[in-house]
N, CA, C and O atoms as a CHARMM CRD file, in Angstrom:
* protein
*
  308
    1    1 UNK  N      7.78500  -1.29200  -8.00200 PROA 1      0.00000
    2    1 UNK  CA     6.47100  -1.69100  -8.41700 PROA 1      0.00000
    3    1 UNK  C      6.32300  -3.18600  -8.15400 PROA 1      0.00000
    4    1 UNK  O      6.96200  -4.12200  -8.63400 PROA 1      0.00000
    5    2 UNK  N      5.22500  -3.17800  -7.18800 PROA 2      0.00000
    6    2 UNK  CA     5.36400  -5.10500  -6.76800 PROA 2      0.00000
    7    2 UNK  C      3.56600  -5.43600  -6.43600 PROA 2      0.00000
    8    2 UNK  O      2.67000  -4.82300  -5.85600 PROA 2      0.00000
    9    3 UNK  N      3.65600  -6.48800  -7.02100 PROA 3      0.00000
   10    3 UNK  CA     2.29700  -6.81200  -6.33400 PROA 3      0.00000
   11    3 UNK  C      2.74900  -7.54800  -5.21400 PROA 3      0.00000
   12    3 UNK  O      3.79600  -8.18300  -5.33700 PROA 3      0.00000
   13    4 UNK  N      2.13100  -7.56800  -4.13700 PROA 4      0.00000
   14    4 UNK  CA     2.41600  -8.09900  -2.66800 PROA 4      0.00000
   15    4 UNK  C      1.54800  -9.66800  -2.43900 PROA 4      0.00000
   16    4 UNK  O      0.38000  -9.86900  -2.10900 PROA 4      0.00000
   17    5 UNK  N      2.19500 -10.22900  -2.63000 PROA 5      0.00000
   18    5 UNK  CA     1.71000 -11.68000  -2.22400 PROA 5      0.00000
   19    5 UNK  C      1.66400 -12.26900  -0.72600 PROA 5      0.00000
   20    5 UNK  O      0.77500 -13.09400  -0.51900 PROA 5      0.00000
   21    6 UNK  N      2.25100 -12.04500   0.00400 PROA 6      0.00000
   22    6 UNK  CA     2.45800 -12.16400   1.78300 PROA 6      0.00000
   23    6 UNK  C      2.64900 -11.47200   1.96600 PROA 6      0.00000
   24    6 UNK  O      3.28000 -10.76900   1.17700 PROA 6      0.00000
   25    7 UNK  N      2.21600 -10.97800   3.37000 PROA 7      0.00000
   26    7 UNK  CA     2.28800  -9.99300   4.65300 PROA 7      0.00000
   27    7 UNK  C      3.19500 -10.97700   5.38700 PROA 7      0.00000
   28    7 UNK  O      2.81100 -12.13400   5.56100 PROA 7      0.00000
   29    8 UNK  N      4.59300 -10.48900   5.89900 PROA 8      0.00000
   30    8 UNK  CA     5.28000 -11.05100   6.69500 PROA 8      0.00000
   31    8 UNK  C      5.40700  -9.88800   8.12900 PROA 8      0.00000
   32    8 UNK  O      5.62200  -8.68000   8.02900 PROA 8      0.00000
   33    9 UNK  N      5.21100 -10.63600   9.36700 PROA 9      0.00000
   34    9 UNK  CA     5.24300  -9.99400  10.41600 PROA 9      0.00000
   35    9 UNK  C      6.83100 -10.07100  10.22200 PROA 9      0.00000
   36    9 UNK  O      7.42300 -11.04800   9.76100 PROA 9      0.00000
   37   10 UNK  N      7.60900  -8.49400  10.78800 PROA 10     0.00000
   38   10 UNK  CA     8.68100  -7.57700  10.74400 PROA 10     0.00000
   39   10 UNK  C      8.78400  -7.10200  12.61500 PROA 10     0.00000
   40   10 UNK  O      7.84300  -6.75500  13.32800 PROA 10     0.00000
   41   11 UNK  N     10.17900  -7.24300  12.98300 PROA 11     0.00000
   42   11 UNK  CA    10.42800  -6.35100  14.13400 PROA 11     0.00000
   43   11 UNK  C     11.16400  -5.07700  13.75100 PROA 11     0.00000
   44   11 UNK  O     12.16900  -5.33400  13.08700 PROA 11     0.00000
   45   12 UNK  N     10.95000  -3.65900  13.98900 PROA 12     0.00000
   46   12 UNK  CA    11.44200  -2.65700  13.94400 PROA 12     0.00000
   47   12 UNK  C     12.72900  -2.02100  14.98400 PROA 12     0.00000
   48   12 UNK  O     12.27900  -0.90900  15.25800 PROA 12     0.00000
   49   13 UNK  N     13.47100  -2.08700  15.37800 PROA 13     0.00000
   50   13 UNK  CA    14.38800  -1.96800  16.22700 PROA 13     0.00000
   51   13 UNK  C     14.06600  -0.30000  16.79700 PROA 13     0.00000
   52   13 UNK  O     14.11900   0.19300  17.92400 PROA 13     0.00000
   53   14 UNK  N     13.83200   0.08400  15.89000 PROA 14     0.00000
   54   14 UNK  CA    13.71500   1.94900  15.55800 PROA 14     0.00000
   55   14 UNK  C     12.59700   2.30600  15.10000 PROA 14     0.00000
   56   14 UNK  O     12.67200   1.79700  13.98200 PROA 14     0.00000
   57   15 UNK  N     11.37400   2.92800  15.14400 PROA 15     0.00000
   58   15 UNK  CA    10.27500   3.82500  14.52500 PROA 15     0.00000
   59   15 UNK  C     10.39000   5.08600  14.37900 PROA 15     0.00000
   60   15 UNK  O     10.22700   5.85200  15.32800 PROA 15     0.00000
   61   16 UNK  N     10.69300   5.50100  13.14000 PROA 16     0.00000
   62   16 UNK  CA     9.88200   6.98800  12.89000 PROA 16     0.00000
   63   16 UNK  C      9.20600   7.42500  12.02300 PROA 16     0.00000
   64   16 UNK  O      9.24900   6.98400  10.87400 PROA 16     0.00000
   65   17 UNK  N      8.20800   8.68000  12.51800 PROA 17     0.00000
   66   17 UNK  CA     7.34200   8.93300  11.86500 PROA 17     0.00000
   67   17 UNK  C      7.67300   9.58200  10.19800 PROA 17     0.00000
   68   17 UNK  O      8.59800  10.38600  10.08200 PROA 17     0.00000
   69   18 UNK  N      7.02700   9.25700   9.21800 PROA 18     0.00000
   70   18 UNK  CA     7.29000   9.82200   8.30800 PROA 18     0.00000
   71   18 UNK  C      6.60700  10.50600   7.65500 PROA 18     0.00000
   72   18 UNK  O      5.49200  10.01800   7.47100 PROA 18     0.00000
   73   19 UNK  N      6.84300  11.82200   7.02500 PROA 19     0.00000
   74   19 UNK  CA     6.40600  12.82800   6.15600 PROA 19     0.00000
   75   19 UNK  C      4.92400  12.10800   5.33400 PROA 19     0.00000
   76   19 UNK  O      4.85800  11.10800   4.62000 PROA 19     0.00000
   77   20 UNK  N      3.87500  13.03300   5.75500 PROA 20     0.00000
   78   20 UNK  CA     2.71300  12.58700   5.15800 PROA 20     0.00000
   79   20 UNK  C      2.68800  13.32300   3.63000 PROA 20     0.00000
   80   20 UNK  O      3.30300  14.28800   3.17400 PROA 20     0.00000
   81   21 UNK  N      1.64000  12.36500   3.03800 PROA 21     0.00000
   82   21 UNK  CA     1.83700  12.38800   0.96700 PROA 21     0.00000
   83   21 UNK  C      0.64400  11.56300   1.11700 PROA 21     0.00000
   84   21 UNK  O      0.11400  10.85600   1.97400 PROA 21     0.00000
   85   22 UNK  N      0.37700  12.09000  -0.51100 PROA 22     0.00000
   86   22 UNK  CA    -0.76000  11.84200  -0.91500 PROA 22     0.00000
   87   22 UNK  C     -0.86900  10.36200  -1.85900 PROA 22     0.00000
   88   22 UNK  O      0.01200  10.04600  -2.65800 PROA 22     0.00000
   89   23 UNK  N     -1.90500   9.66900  -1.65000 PROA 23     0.00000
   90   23 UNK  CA    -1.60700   8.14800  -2.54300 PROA 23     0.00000
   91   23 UNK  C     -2.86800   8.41500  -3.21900 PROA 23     0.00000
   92   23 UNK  O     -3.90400   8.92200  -2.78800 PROA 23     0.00000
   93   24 UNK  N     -2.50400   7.88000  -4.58900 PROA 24     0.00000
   94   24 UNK  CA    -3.66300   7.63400  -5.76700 PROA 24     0.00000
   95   24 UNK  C     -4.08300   5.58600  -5.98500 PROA 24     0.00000
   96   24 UNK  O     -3.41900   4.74500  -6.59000 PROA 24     0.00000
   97   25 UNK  N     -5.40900   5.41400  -5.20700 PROA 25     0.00000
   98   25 UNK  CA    -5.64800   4.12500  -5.53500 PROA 25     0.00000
   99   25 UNK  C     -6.56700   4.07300  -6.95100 PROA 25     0.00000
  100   25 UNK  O     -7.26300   4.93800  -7.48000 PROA 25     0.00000
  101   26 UNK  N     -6.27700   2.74100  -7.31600 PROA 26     0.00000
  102   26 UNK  CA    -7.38300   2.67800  -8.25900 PROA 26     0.00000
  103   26 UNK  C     -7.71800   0.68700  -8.41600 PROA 26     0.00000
  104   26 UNK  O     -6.83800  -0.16600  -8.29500 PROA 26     0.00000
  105   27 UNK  N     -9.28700   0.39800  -8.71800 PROA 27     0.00000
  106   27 UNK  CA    -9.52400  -0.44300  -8.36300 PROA 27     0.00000
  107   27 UNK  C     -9.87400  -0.92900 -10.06400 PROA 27     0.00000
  108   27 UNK  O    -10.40900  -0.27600 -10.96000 PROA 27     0.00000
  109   28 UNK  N     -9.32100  -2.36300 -10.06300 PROA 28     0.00000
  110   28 UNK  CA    -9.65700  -2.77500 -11.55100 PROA 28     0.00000
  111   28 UNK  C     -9.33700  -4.39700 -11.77100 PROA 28     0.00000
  112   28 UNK  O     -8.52300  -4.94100 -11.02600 PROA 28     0.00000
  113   29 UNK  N    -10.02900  -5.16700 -12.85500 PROA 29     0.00000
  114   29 UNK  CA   -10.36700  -6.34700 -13.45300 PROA 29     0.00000
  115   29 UNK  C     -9.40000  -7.02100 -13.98000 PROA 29     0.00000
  116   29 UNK  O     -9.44700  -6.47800 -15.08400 PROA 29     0.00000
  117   30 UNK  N     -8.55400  -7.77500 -14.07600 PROA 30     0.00000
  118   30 UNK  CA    -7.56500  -8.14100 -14.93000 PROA 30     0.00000
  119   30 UNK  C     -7.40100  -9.46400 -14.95300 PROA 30     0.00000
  120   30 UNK  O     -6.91100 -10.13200 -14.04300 PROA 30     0.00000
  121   31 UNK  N     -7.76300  -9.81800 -15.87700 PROA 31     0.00000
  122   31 UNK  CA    -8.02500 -11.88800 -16.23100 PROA 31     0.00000
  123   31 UNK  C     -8.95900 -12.63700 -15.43300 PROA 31     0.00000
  124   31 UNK  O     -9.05900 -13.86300 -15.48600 PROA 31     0.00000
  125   32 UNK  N     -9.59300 -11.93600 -14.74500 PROA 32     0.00000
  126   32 UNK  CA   -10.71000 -12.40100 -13.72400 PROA 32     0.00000
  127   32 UNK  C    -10.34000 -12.26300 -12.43600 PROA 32     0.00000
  128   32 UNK  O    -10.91800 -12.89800 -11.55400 PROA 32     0.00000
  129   33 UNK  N     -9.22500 -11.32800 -12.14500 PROA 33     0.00000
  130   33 UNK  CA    -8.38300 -11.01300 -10.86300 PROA 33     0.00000
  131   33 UNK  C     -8.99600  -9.50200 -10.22500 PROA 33     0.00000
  132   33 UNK  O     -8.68400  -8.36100 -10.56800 PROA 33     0.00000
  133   34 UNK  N     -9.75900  -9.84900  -9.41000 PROA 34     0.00000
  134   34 UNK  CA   -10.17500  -7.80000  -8.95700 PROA 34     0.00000
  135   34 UNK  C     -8.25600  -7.86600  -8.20600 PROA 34     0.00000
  136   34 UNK  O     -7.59500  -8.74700  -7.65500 PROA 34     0.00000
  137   35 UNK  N     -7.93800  -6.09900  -8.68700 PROA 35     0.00000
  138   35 UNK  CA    -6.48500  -5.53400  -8.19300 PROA 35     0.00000
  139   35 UNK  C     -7.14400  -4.30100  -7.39700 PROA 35     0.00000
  140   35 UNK  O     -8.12500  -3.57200  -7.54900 PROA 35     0.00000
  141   36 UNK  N     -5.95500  -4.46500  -6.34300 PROA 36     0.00000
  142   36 UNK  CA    -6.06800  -2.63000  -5.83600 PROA 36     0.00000
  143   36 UNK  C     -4.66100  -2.35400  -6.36400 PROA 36     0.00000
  144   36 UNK  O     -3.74800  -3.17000  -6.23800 PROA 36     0.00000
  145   37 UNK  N     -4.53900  -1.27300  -6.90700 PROA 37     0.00000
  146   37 UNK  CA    -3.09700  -1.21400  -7.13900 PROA 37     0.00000
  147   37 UNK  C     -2.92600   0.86600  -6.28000 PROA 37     0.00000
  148   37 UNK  O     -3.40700   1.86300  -6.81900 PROA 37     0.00000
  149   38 UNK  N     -2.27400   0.86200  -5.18000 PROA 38     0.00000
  150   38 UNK  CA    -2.26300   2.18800  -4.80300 PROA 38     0.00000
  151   38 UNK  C     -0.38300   2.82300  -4.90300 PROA 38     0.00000
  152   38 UNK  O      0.65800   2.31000  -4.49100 PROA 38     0.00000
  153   39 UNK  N     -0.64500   4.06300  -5.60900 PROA 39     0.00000
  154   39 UNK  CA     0.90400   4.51700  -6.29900 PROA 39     0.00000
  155   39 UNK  C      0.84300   6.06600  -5.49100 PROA 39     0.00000
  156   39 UNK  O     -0.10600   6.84500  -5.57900 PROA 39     0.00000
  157   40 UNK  N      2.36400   6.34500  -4.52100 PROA 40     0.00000
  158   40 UNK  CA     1.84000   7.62300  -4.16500 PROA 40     0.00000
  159   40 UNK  C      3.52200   8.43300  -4.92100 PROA 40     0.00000
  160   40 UNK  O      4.39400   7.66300  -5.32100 PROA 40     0.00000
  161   41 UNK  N      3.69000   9.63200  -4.98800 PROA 41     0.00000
  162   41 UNK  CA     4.26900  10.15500  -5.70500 PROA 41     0.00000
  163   41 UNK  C      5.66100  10.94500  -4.46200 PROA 41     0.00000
  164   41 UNK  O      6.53600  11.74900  -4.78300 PROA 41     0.00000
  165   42 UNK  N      5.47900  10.52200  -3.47800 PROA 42     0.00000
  166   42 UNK  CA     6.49800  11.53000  -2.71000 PROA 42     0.00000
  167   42 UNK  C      5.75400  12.50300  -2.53000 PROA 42     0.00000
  168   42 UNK  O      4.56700  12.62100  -2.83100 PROA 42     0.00000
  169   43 UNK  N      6.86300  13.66300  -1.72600 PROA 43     0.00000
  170   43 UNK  CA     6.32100  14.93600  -1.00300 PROA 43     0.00000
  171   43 UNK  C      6.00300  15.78900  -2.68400 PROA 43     0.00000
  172   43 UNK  O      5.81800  15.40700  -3.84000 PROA 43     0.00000
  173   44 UNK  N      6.07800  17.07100  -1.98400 PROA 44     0.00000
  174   44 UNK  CA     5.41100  18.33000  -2.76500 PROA 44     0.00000
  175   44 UNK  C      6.39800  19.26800  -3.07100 PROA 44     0.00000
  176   44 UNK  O      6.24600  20.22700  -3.82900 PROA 44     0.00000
  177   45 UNK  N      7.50500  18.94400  -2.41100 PROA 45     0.00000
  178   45 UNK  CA     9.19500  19.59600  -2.97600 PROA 45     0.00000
  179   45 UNK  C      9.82500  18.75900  -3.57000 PROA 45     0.00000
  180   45 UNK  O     11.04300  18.93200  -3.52600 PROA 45     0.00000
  181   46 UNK  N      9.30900  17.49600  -4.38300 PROA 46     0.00000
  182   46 UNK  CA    10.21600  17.30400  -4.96600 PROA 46     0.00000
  183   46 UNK  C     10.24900  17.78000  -6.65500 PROA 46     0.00000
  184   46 UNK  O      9.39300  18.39400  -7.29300 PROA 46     0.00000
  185   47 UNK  N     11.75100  17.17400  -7.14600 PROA 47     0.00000
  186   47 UNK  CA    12.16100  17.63200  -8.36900 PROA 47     0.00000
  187   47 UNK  C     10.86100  17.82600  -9.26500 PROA 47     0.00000
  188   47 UNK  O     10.28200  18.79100  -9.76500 PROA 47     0.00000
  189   48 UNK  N     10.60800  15.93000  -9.21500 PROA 48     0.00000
  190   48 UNK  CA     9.75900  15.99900  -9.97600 PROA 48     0.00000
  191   48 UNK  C      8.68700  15.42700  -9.13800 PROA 48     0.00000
  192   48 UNK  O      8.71100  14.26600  -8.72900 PROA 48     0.00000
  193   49 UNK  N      7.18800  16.77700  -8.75100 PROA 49     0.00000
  194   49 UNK  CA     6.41700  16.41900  -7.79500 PROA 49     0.00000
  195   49 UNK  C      5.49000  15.46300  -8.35700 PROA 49     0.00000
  196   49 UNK  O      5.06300  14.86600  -7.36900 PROA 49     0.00000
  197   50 UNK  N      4.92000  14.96500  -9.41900 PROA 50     0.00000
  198   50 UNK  CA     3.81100  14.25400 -10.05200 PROA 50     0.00000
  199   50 UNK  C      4.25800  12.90800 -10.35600 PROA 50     0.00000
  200   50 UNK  O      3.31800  12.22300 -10.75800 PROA 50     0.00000
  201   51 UNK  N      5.47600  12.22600 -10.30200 PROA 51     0.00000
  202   51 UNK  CA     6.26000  11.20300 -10.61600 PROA 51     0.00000
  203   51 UNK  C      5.80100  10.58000  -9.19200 PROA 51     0.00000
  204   51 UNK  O      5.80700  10.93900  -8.01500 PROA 51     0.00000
  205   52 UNK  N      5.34700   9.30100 -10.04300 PROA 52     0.00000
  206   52 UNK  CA     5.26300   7.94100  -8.85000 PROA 52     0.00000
  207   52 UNK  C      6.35500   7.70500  -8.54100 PROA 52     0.00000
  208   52 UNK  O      7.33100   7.74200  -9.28900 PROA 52     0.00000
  209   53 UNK  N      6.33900   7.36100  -7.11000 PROA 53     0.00000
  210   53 UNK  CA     8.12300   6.96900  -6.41600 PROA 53     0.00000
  211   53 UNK  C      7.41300   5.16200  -6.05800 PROA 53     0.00000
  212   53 UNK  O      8.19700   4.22200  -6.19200 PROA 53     0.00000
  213   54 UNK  N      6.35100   4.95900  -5.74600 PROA 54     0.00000
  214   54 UNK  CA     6.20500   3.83700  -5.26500 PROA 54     0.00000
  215   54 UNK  C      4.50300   3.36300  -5.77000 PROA 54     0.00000
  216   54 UNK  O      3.62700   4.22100  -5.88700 PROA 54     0.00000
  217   55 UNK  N      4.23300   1.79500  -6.04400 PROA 55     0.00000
  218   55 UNK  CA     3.46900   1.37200  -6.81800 PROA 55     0.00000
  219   55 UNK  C      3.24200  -0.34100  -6.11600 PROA 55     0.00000
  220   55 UNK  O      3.96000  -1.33400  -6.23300 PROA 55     0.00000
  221   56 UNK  N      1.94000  -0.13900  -5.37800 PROA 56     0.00000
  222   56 UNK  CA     1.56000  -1.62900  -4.73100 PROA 56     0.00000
  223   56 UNK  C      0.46200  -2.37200  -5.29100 PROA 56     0.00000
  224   56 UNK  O     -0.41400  -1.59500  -5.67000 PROA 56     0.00000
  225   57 UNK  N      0.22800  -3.35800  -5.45100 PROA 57     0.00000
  226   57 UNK  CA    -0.48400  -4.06500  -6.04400 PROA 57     0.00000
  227   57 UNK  C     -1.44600  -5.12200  -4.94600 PROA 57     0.00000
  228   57 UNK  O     -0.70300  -6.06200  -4.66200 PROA 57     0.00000
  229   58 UNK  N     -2.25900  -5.22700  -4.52700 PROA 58     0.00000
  230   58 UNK  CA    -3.21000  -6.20200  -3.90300 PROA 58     0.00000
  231   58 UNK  C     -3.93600  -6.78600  -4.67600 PROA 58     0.00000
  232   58 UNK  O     -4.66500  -6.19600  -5.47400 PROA 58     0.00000
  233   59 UNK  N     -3.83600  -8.40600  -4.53500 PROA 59     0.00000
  234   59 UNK  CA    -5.13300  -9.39800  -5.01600 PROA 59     0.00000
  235   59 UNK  C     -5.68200  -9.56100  -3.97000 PROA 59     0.00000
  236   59 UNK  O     -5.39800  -9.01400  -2.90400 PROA 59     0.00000
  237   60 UNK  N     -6.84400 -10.62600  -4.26000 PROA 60     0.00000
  238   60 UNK  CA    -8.17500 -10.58900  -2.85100 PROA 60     0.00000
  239   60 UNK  C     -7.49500 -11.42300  -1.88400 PROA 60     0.00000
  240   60 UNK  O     -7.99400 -11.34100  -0.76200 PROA 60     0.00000
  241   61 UNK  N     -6.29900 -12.36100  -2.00900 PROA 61     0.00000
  242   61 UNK  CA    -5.95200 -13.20500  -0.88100 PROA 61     0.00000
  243   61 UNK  C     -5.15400 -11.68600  -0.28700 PROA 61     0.00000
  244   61 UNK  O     -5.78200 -11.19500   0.65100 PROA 61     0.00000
  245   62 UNK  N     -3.95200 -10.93700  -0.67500 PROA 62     0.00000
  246   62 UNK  CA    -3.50800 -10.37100   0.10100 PROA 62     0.00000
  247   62 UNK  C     -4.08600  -9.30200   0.72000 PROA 62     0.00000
  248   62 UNK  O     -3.82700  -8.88900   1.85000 PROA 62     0.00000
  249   63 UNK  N     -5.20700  -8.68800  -0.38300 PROA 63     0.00000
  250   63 UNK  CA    -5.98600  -7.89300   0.63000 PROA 63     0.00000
  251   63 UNK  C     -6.86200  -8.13300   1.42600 PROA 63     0.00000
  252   63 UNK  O     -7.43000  -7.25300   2.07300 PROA 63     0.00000
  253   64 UNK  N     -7.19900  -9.76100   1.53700 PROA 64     0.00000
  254   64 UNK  CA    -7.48600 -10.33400   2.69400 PROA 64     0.00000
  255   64 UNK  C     -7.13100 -10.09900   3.91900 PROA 64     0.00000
  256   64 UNK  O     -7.80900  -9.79400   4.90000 PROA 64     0.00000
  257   65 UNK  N     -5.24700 -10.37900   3.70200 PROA 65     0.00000
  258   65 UNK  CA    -4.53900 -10.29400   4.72100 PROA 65     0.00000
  259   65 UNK  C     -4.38600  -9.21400   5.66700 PROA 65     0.00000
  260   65 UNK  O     -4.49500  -9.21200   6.89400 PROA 65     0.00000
  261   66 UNK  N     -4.04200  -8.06300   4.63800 PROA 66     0.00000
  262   66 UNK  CA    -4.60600  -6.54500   4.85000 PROA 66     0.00000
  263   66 UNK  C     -5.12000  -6.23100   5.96700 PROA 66     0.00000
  264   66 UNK  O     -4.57500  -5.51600   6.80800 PROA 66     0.00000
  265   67 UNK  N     -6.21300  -6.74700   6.05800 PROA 67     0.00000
  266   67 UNK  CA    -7.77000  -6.18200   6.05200 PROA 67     0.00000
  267   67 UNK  C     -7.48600  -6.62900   7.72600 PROA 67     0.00000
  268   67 UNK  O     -7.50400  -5.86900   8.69500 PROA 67     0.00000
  269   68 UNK  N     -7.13300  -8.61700   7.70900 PROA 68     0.00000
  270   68 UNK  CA    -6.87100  -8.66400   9.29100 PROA 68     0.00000
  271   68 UNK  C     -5.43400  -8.39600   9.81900 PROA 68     0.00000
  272   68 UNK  O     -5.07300  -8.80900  10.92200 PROA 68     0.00000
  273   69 UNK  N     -4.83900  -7.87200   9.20400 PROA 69     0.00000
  274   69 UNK  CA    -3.60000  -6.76900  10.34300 PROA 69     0.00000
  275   69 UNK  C     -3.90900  -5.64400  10.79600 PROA 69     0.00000
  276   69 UNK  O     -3.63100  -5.20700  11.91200 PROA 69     0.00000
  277   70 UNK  N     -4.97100  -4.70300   9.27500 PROA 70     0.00000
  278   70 UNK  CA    -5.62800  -3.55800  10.14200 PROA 70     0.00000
  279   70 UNK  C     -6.27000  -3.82000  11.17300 PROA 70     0.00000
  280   70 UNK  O     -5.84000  -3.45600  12.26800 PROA 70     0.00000
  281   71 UNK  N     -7.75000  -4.69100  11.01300 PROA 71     0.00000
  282   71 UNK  CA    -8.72000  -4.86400  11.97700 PROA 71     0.00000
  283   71 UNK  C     -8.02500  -5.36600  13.34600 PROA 71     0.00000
  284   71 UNK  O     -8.49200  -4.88300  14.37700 PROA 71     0.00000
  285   72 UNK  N     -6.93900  -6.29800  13.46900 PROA 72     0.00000
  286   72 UNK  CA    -5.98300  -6.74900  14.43700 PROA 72     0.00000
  287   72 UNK  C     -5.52700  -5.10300  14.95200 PROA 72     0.00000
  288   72 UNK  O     -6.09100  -4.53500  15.88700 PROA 72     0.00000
  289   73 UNK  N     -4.71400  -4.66300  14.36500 PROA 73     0.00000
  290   73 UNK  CA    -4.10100  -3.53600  15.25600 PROA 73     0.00000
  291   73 UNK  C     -4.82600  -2.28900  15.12700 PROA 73     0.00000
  292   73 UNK  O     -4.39200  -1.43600  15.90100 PROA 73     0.00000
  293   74 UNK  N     -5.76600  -1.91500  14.41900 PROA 74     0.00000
  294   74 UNK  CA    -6.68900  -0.61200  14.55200 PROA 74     0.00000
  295   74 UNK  C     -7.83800  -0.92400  15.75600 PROA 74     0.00000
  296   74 UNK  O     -8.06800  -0.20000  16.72500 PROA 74     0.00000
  297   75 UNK  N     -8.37900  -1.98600  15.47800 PROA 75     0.00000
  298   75 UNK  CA    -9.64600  -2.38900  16.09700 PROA 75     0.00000
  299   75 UNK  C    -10.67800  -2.32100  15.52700 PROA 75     0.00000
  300   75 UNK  O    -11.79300  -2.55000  15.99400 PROA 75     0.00000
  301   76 UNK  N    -10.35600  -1.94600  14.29200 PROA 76     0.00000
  302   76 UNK  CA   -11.34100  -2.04700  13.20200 PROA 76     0.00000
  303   76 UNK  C    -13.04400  -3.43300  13.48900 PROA 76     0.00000
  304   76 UNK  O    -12.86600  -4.43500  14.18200 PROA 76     0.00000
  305   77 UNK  N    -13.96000  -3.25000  13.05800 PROA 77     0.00000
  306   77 UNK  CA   -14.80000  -4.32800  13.28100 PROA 77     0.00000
  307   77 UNK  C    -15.45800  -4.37900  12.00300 PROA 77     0.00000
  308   77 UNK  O    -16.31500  -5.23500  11.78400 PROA 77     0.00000
């Protein structure tokens, strides 16, 4: 569980694709801070399928950042 403060550009030596899952975002107010905070739970075989495995946090500078790595590599406009 982390809120993400920098986007650091990463080289991958290796890519693979991984098992698609479902993520629950939710958008909210906190000390005068808008958060995205998005938590997805793993696949659909696991033990325990409804248990968050992972939990991200965005403020407006990093989902700034976000926004131009997508638009950079999607082509987003």
């Amino acid at each position: 569980m982390a809120r993400i403060d920098t986007f650091v550009p990463g080289m991958l030596q290796r890519m693979t694709l991984h098992d698609p899952i479902d993520a629950t975002y939710f958008t909210y107010e906190l000390d005068g801070r808008r958060l995205l905070q998005i938590n997805t739970s793993g696949r659909k075989d696991r033990e325990v399928p409804d248990k968050v495995s992972q939990s991200i946090q965005l403020d407006q500078d990093s989902a700034a950042q976000l926004f131009t790595i997508l638009k950079d590599h999607f082509g987003f406009k």
